[in-house]
PAKE-440544 format. One line per 8 residues: for each residue x, y, z of N, C-alpha, C. Coordinates in nm, 2 decimals. Atoms other than C-alpha are relative to their C-alpha. Last residue first. Layout:
N
X/Y/Z/X/Y/Z/X/Y/Z  ...
This chain:
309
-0.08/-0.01/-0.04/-24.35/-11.24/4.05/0.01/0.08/0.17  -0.12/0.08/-0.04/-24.55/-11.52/3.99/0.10/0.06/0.03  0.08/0.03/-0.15/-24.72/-11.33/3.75/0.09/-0.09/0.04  -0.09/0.13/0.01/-24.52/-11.08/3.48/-0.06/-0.07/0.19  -0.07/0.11/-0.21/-24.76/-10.85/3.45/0.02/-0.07/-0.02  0.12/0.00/-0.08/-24.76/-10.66/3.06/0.03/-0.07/0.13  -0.08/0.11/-0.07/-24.56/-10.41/2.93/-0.08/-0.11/0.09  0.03/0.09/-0.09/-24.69/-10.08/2.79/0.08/-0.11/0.05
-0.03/0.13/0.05/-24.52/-9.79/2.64/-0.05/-0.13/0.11  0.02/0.11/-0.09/-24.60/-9.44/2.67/-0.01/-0.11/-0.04  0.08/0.10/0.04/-24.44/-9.15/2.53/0.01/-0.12/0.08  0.14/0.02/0.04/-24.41/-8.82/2.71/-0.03/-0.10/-0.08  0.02/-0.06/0.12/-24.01/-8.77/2.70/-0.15/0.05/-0.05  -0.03/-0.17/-0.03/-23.97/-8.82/3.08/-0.04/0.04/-0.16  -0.08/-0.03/0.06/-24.19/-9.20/2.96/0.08/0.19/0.04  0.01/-0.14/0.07/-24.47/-9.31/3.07/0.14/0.10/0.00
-0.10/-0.08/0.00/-24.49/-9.67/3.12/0.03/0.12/-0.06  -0.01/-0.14/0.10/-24.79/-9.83/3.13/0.10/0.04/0.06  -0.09/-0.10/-0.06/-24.77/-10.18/3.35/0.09/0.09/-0.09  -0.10/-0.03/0.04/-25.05/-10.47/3.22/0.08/0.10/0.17  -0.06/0.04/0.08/-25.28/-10.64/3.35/0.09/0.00/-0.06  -0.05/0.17/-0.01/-25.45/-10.58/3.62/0.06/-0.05/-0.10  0.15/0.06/0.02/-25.39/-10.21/3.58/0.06/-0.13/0.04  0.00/0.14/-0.09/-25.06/-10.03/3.73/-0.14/-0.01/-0.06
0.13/0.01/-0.01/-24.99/-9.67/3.56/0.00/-0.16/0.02  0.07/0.19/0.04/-24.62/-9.64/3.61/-0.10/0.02/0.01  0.15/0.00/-0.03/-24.47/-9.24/3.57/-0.02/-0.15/0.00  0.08/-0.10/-0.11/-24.18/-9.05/3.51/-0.09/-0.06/0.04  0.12/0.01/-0.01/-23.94/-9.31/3.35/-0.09/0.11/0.10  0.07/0.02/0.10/-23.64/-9.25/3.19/-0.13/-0.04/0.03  -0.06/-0.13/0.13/-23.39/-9.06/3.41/-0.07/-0.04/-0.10  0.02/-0.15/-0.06/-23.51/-9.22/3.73/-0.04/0.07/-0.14
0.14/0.03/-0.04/-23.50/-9.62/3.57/-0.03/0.19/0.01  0.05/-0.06/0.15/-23.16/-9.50/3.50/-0.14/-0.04/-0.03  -0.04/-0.12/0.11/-23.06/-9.43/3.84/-0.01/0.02/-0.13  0.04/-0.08/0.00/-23.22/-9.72/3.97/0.01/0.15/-0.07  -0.12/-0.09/-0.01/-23.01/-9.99/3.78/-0.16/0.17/0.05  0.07/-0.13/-0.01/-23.20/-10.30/3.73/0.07/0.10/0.09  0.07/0.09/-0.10/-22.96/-10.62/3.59/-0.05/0.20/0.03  0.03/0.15/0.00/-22.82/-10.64/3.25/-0.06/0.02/0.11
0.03/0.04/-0.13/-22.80/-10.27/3.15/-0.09/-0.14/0.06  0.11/0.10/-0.01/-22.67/-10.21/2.82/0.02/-0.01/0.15  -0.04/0.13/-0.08/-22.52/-9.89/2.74/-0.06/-0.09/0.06  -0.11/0.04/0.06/-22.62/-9.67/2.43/0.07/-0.12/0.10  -0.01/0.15/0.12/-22.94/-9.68/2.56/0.08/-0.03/-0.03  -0.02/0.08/-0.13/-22.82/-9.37/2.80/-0.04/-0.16/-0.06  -0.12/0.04/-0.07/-22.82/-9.18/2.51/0.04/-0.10/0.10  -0.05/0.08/0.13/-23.12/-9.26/2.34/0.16/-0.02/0.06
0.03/0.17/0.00/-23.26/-9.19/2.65/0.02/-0.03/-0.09  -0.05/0.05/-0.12/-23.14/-8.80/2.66/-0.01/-0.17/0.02  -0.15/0.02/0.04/-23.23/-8.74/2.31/0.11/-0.07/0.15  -0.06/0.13/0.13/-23.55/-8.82/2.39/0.09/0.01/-0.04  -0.03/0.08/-0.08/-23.53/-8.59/2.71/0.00/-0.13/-0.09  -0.12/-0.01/-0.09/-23.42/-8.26/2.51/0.00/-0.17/0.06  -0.12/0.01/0.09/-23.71/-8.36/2.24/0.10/0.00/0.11  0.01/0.14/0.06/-23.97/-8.39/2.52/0.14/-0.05/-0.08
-0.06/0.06/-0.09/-23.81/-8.04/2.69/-0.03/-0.18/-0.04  -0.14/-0.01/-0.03/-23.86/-7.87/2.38/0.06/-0.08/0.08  -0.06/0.10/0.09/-24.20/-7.99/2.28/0.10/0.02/0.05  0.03/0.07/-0.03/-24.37/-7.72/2.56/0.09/-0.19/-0.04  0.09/0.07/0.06/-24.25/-7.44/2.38/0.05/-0.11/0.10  0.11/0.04/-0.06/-24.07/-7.23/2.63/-0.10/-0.08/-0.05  -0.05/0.14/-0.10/-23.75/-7.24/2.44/-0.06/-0.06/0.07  -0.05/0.18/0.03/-23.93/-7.11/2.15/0.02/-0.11/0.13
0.14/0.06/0.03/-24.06/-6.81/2.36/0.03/-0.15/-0.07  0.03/0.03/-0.13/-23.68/-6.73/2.50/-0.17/-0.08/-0.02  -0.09/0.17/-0.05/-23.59/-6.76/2.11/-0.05/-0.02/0.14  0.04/0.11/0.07/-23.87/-6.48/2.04/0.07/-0.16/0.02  0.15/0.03/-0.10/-23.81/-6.24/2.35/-0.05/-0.13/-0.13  -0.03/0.10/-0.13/-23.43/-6.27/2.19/-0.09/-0.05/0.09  -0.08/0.15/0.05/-23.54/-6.20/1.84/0.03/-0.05/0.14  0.18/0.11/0.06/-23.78/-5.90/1.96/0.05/-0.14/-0.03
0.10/-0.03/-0.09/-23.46/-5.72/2.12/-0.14/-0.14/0.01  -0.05/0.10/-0.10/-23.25/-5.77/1.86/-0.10/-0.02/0.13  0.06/0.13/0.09/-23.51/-5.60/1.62/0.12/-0.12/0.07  0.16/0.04/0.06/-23.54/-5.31/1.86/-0.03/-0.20/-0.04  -0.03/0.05/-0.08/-23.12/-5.32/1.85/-0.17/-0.03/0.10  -0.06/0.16/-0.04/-23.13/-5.30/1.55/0.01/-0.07/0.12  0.13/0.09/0.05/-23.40/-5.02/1.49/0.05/-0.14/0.03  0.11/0.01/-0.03/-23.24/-4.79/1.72/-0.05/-0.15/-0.02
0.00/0.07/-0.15/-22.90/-4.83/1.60/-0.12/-0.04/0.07  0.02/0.18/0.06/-23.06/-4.80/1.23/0.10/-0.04/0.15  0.15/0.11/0.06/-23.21/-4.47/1.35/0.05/-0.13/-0.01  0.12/0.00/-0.13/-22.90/-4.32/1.53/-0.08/-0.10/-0.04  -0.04/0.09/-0.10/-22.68/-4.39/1.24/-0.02/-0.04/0.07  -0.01/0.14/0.02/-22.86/-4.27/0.97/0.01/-0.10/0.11  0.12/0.06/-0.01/-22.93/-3.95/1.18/-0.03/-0.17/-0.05  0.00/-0.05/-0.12/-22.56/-3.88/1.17/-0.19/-0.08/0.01
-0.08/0.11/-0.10/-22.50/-3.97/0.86/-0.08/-0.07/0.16  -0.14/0.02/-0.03/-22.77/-3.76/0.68/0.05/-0.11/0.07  -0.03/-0.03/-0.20/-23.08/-3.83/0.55/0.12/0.02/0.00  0.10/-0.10/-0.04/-23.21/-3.81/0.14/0.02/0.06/0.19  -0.10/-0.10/-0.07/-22.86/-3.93/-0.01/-0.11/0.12/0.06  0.06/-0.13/0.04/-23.03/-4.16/-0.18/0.03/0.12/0.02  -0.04/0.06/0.16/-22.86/-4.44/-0.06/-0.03/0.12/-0.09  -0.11/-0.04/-0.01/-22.97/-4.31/0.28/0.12/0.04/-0.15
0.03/-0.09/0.04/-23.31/-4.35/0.15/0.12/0.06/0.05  0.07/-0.09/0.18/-23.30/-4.64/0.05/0.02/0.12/0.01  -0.16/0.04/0.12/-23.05/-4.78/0.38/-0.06/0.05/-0.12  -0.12/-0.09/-0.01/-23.38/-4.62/0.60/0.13/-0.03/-0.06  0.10/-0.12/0.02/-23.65/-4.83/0.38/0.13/0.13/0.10  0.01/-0.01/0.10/-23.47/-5.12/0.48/0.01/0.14/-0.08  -0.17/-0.03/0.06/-23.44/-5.04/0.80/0.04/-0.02/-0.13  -0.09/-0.15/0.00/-23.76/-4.98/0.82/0.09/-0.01/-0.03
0.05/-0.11/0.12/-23.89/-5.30/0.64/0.02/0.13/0.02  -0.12/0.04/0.15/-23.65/-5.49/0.91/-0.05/0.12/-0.12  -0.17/-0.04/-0.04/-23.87/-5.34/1.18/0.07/0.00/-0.06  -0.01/-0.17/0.03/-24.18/-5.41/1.03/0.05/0.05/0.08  0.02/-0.02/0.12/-24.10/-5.82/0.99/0.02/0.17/-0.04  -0.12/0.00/0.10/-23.99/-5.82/1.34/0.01/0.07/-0.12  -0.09/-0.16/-0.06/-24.32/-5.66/1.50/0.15/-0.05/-0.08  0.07/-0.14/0.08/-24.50/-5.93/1.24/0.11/0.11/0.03
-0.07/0.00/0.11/-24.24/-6.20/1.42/-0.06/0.11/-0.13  -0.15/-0.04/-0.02/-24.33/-6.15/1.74/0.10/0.03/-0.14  0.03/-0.14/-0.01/-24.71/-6.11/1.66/0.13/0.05/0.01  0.02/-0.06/0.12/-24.69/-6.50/1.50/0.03/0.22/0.05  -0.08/0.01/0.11/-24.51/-6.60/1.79/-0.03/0.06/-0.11  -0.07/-0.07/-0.10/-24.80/-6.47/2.07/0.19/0.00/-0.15  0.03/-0.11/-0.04/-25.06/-6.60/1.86/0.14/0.09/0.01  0.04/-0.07/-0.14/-24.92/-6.98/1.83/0.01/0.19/-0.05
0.14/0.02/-0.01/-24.90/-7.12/1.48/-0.06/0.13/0.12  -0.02/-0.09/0.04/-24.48/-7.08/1.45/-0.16/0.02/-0.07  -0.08/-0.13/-0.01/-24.44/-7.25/1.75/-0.03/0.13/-0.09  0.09/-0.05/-0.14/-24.72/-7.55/1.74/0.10/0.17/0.02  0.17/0.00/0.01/-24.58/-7.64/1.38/-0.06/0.08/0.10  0.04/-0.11/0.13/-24.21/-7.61/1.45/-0.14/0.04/-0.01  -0.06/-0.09/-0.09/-24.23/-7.85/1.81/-0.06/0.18/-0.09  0.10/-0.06/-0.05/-24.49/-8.04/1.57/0.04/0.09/0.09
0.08/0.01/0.10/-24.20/-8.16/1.35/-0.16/0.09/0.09  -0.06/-0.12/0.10/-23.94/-8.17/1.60/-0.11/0.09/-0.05  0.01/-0.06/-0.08/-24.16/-8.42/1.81/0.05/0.17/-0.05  0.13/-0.07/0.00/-24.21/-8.59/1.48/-0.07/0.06/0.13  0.02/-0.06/0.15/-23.87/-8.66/1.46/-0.13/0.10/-0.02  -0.04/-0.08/0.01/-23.83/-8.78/1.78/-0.02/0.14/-0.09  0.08/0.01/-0.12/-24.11/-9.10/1.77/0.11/0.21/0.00  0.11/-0.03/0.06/-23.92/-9.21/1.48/-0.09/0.13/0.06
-0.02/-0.07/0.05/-23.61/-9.19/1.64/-0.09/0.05/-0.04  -0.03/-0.15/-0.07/-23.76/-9.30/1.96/0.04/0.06/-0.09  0.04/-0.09/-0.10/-23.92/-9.60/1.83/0.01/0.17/0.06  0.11/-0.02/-0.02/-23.77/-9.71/1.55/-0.08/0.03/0.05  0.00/-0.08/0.07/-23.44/-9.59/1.61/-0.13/0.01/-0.07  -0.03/-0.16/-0.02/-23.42/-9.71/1.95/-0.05/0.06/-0.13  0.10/-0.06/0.08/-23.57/-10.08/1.87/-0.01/0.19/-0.01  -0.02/0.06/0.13/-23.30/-10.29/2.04/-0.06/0.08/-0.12
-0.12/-0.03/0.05/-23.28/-10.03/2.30/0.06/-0.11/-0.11  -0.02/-0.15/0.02/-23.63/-9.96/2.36/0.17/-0.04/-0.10  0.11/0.00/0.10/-23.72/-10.36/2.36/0.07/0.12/-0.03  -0.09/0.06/0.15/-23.40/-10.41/2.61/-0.11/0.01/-0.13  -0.13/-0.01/0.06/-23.54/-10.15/2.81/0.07/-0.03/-0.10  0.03/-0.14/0.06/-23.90/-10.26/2.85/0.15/0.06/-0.08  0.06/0.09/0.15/-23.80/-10.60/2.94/-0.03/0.12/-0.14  -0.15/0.08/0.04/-23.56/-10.45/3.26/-0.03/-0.01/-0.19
-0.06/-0.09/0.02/-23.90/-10.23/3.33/0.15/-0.07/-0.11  0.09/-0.07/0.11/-24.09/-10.53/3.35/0.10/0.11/-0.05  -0.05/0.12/0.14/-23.79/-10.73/3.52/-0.14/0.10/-0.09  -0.13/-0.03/0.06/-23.83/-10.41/3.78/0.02/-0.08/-0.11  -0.02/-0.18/0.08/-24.20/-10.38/3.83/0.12/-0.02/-0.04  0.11/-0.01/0.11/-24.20/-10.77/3.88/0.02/0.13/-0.04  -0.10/0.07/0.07/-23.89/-10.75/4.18/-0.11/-0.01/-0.14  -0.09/-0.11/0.05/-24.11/-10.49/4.37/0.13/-0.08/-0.11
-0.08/-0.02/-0.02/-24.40/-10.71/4.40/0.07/0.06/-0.05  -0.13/0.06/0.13/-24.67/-10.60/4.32/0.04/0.04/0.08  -0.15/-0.07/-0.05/-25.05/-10.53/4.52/0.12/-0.05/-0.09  -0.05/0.07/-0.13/-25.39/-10.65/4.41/0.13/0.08/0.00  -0.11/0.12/0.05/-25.62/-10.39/4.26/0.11/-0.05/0.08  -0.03/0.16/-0.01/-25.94/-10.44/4.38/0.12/0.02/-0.03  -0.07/-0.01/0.13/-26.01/-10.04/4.52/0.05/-0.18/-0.02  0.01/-0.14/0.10/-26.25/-9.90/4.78/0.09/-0.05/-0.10
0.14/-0.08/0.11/-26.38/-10.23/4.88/0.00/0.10/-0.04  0.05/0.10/0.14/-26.04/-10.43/4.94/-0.09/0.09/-0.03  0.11/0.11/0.01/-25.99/-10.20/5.22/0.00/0.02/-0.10  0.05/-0.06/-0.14/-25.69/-9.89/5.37/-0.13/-0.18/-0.01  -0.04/0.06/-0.15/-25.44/-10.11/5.16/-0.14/0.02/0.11  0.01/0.06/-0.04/-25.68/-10.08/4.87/0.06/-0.03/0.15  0.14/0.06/-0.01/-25.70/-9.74/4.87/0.00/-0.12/0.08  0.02/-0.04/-0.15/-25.31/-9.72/4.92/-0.14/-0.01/0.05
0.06/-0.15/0.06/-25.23/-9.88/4.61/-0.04/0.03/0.18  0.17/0.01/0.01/-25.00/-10.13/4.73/-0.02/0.12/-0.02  0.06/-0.14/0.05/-24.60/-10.21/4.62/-0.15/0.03/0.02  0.14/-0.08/0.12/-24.44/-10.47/4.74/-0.06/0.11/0.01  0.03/-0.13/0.05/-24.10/-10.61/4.90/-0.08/0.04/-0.11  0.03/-0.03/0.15/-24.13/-10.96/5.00/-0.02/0.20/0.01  -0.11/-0.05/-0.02/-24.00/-11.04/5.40/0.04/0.10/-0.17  -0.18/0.06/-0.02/-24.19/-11.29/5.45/0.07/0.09/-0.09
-0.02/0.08/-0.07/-24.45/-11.10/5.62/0.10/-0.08/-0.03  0.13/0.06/-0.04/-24.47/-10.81/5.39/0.05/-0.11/0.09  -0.06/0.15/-0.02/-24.25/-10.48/5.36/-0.14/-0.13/0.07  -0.01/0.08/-0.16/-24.42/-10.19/5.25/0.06/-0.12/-0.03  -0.11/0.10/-0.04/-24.38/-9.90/4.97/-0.07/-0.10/0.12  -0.11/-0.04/-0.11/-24.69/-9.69/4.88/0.09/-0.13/0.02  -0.04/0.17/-0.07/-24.87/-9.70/4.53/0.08/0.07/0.15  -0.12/0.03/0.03/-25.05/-9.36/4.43/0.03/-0.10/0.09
-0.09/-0.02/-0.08/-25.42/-9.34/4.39/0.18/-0.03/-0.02  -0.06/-0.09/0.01/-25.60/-9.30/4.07/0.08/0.04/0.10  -0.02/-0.12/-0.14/-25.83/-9.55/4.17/0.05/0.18/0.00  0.12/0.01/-0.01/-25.85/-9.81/3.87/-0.06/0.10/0.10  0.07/-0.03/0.11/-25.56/-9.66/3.70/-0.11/-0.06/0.04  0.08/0.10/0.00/-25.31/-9.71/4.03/-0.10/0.04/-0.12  0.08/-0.03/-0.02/-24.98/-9.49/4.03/-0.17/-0.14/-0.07  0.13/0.11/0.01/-24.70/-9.56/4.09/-0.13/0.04/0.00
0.00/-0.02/0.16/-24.40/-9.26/4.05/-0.10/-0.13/-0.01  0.06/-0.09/0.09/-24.46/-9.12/4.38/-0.04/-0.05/-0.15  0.06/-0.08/-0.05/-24.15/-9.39/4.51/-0.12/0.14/-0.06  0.17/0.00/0.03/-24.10/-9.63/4.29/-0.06/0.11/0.07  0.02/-0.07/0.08/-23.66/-9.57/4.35/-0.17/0.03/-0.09  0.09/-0.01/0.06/-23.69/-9.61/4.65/-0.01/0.09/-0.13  -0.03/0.12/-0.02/-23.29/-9.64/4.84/-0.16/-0.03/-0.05  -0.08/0.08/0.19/-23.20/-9.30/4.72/-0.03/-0.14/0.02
-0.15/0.01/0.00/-23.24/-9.19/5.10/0.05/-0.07/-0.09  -0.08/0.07/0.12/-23.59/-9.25/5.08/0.11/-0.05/-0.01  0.08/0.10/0.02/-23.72/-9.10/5.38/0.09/-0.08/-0.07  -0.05/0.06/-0.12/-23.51/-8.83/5.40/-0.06/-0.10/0.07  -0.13/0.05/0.04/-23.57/-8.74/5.04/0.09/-0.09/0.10  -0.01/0.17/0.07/-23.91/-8.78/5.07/0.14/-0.02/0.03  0.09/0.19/-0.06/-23.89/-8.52/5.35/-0.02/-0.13/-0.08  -0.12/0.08/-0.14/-23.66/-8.30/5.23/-0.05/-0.13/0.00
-0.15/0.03/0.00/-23.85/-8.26/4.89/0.09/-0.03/0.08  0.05/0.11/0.04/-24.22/-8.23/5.04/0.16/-0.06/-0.07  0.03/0.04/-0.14/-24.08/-7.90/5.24/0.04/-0.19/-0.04  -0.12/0.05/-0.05/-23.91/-7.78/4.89/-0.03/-0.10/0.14  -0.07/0.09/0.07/-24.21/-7.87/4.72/0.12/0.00/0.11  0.03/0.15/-0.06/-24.39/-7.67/5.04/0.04/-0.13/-0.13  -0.01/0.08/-0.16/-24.17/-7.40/5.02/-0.07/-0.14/0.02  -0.09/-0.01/-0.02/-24.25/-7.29/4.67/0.10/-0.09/0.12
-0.03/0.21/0.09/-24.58/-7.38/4.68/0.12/-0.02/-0.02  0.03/0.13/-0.11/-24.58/-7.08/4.93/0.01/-0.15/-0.09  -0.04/0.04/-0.15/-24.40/-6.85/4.74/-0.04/-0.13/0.05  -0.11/0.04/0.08/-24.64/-6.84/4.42/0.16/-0.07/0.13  0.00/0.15/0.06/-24.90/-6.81/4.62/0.09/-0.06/-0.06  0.03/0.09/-0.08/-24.76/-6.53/4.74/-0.01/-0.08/0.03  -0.17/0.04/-0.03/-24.58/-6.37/4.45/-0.04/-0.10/0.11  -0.12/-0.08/-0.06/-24.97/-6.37/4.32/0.13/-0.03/0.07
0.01/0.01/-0.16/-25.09/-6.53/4.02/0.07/0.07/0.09  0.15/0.11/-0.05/-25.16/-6.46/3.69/-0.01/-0.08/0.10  0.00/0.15/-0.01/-24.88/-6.18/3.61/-0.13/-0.07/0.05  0.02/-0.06/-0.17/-24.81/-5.88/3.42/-0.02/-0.18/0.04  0.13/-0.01/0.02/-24.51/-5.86/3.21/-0.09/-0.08/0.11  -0.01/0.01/0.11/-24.13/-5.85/3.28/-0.15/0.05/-0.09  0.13/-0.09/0.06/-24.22/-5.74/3.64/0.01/0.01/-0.12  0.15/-0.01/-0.06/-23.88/-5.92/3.76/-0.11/0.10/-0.12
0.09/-0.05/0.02/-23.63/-6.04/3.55/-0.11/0.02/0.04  0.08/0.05/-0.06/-23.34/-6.32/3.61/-0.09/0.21/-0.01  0.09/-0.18/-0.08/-23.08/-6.32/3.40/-0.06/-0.02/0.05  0.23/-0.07/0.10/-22.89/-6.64/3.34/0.01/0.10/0.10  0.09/-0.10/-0.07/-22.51/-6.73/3.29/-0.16/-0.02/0.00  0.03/-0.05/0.01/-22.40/-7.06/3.11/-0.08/0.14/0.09  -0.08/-0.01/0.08/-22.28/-7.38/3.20/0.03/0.15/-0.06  -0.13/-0.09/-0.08/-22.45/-7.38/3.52/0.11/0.05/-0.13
-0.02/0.06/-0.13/-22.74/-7.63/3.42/0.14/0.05/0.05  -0.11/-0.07/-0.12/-22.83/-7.47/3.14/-0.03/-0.03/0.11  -0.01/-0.09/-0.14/-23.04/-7.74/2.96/0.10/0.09/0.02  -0.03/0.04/-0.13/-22.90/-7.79/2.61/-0.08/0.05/0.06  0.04/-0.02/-0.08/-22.96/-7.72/2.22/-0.02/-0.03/0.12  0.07/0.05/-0.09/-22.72/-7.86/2.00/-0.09/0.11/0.13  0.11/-0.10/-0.14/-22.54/-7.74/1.75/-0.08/-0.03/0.04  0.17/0.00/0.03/-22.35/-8.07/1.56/-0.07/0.11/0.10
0.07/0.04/0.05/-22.07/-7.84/1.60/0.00/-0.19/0.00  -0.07/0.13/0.10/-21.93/-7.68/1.83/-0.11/-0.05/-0.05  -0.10/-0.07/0.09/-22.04/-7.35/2.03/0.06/-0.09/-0.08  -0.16/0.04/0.00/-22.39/-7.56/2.19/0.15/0.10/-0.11  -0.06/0.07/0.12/-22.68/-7.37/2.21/0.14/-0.06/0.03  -0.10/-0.06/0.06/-22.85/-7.26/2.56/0.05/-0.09/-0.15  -0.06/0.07/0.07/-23.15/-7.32/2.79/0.09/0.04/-0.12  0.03/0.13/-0.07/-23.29/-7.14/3.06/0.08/-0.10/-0.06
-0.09/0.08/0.01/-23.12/-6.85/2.95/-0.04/-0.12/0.05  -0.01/0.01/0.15/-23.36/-6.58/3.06/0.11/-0.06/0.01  -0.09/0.04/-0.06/-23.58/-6.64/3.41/0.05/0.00/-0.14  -0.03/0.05/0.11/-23.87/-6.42/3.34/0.17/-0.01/0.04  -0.14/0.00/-0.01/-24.11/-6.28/3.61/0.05/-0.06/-0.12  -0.01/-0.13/0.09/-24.49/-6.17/3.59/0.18/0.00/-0.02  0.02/-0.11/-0.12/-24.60/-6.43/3.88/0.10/0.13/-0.07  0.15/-0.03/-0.06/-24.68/-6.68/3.64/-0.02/0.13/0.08
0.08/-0.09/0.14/-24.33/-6.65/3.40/-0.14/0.02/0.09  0.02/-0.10/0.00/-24.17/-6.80/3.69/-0.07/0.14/-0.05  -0.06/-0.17/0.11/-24.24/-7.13/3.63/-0.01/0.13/0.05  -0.10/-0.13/0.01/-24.21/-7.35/3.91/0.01/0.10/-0.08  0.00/-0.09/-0.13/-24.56/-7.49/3.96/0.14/0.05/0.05  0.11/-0.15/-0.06/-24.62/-7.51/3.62/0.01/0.09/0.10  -0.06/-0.10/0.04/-24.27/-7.72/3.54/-0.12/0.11/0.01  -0.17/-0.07/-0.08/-24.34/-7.95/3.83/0.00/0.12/-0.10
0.01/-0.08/-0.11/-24.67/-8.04/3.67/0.07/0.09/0.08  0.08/-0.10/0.03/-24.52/-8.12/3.32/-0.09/0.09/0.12  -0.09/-0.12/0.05/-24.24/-8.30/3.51/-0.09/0.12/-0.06  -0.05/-0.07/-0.18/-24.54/-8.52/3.71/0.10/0.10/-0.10  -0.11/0.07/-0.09/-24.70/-8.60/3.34/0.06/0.07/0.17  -0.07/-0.06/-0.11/-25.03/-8.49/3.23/0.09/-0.11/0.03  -0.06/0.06/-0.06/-25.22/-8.61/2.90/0.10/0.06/0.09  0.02/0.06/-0.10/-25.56/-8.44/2.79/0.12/-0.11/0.08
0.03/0.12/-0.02/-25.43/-8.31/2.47/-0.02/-0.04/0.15  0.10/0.04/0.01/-25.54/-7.99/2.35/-0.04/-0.14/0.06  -0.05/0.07/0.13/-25.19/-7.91/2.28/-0.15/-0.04/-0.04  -0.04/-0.12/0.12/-25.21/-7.63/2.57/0.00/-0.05/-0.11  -0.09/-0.08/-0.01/-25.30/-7.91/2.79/-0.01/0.10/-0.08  -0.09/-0.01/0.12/-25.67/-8.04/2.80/0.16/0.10/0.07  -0.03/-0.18/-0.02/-25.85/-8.12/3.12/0.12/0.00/-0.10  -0.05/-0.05/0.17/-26.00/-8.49/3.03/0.03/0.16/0.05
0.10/-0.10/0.08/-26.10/-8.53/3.40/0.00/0.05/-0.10  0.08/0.10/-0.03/-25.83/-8.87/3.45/-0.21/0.12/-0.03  0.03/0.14/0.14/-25.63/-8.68/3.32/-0.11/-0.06/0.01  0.03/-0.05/0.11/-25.64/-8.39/3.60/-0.03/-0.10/-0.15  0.17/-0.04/-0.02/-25.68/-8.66/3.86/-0.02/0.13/-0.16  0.11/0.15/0.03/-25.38/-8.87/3.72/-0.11/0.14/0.04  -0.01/0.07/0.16/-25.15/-8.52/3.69/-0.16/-0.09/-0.02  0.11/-0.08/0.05/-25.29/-8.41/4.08/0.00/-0.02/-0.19
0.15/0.01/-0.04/-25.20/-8.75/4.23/-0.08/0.14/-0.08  0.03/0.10/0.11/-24.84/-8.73/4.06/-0.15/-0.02/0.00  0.02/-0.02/0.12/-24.79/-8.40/4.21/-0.04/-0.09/-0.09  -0.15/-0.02/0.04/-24.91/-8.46/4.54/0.02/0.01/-0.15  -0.03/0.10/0.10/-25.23/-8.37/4.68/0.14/0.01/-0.05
């Protein structure tokens, strides 16, 4: 199955995320079946702050060193498995790509809501470029819905746009805000955060408790020194396994990509421009009626079929 096929089938079987919520995008599958963290490893620096200000938190995409950490802690699958899915993204990456050649931008990203299959490219007799669920192509009787044209997805999409980018700050700011807002929430809730931050808490209360009693003149130098090297660098330690856990919160990359399409709003695009289609939509759900748009950020916005096209 491909990634967009295994999203829709997992959704499509209410199978909760980590949020509880039953909704799967293709980037949230990608980012499972690359994480490292499965196979007991830890890639550190994924993402970084900005040194100017407004501080900003970024991808690292080269800007920045990273570590890379084997046998960090243990893991839940083997290097093997892990491996081989490895290879066969990359496999499934040539090959679209040499297919494609940048010249489909629907490719993967169609998908059918009465089937769950994904759309395929074809050219039709006069010469119309559309989109069919593949079901149907194989027969009408495993799936009704009819096919689209590739000029309709795009004025949908086009219509979508100018809505977003007249209505950015209602939408997406809004819509941002309270990605923040539950980022915090889900972070400082989770198990694994709260125990990070206890082990902090009584770390600090030593060192505390060692400057008392230094103060006091009950330790010497010498041991002072040691210990509250120890304990600082302990309590650095636990702060950096805690920012690396933040960055892994799930919310992060939403926020990252809603800041991302507010940006790219800033320029208006009069006629359909793949490359920004790419960078803001992961996903089309195709009913008879409308055309759900799912968003790299995770929100979805409808649109409905423009007929006749």
């Amino acid at each position: 199955m491909g990634i967009q096929e295994i999203a829709a089938e997992l959704q499509k079987e209410h199978i909760p995320k980590l949020n509880g919520e039953p909704v799967w995008s293709y980037t949230g599958i990608l980012y499972i079946l690359t994480n490292e963290r499965y196979i007991g490893d830890e890639l550190f620096q994924k993402r970084y702050t900005t040194d100017t200000l407004p501080f900003q938190k970024k991808i690292n995409r080269g800007q920045k060193k990273q570590y890379y950490a084997e046998d960090t802690h243990d893991p839940i699958i083997s290097r093997e498995v892990f491996r081989k899915a490895q290879e066969l993204l990359k496999r499934k990456s040539e090959r679209h790509g040499h297919q494609n050649n940048g010249q489909y931008p629907f490719t993967s990203l169609i998908v059918c809501d009465e089937c769950g299959t994904n759309f395929c490219r074809r050219i039709a007799k006069n010469q119309r470029v559309l989109w069919t669920c593949r079901k149907h192509f194989k027969g009408k009787h495993l799936c009704s819905m009819e096919s689209l044209n590739e000029t309709e997805i795009q004025r949908c999409f086009l219509t979508l746009y100018k809505k977003l980018a007249e209505n950015r700050q209602e939408i997406l700011g809004s819509y941002l805000r309270q990605l923040e807002e539950l980022k915090d929430k889900d972070f400082m809730a989770h198990p694994d955060a709260m125990e990070l931050n206890r082990q902090i808490a009584g770390l600090l209360e030593q060192n505390h408790t060692l400057h008392r009693l230094r103060a006091k003149e009950c330790i010497d130098s010498a041991f002072f020194i040691a210990q509250s090297n120890e304990l600082g660098q302990k309590i650095s330690n636990l702060k950096a396994e805690l920012k690396q856990y933040r960055n892994l919160n799930e919310y992060a990359d939403f926020i990252d990509n809603t800041r991302l399409i507010l940006t790219i709003l800033d320029s208006p695009m009069p006629a359909f421009s793949a490359s920004v289609f790419r960078n803001i939509v992961s996903r089309i759900t195709v009913t008879h009626e409308t055309l759900r748009f799912q968003l790299v950020n995770g929100l979805e916005l409808e649109e409905e079929r423009i007929s006749g096209g």
